[in-house]
C-alpha positions, 0 to 999 in steps of 0.5 A: 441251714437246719433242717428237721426231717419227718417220717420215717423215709430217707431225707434226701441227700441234697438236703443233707449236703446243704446242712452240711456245707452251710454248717447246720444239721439235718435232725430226725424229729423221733431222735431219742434226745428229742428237739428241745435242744435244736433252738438253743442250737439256732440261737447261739448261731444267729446269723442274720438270715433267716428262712421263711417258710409257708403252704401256700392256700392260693388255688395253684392252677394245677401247677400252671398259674403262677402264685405272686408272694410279699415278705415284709420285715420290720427290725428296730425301726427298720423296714425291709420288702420282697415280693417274688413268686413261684409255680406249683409242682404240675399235677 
C-alpha cells in the first residue's frame, strides 16, 4: 500500500502503519527527490491488486443517504464487477 501525503500536517498513523505493514511506503509529496521515482516503484511491485479511488459528485444527503457505486474491469478478454456503496461523513 502506497500512500502520497499532501500538505504540510502529520499524515495519520493509521496510514503509516498500513503502508508499513503491507510493505509499501507512505511519501511526502514536497520530498526533495520528488515523485518521479514513486512508479517505478509501483511497477516493479505489481501485485495484483490494485486501489481505486474517487470523489463522489452524488448529492450525499448530508451524510444520510447512502451513495450505491459499480467498479468494472476488463483484463485480457476478461471481465470482472462489484457494485458496493458507502455514507458520506455527517455534516
Amino acid at each position: 500500500f502506497f500512500a502520497i501525503s499532501l500538505g504540510t500536517g502529520s499524515p495519520s498513523p493509521v496510514l503509516g502503519y498500513l503502508c508499513e505493514r503491507s510493505g509499501g511506503a507512505l511519501l511526502r509529496a514536497d520530498r526533495p527527490q520528488g515523485l518521479a521515482g514513486v512508479a517505478d516503484s509501483l511497477r516493479a511491485s505489481a501485485s495484483g491488486m490494485y486501489r481505486l479511488s474517487f470523489s463522489s459528485m452524488g448529492d450525499d444527503g448530508f451524510g444520510r443517504a447512502y451513495l450505491p457505486f459499480s467498479v468494472e474491469a476488463y483484463l485480457r478478454g476478461r471481465s470482472g464487477k462489484d457494485e458496493s456503496g458507502f455514507f458520506a461523513p455527517l455534516r
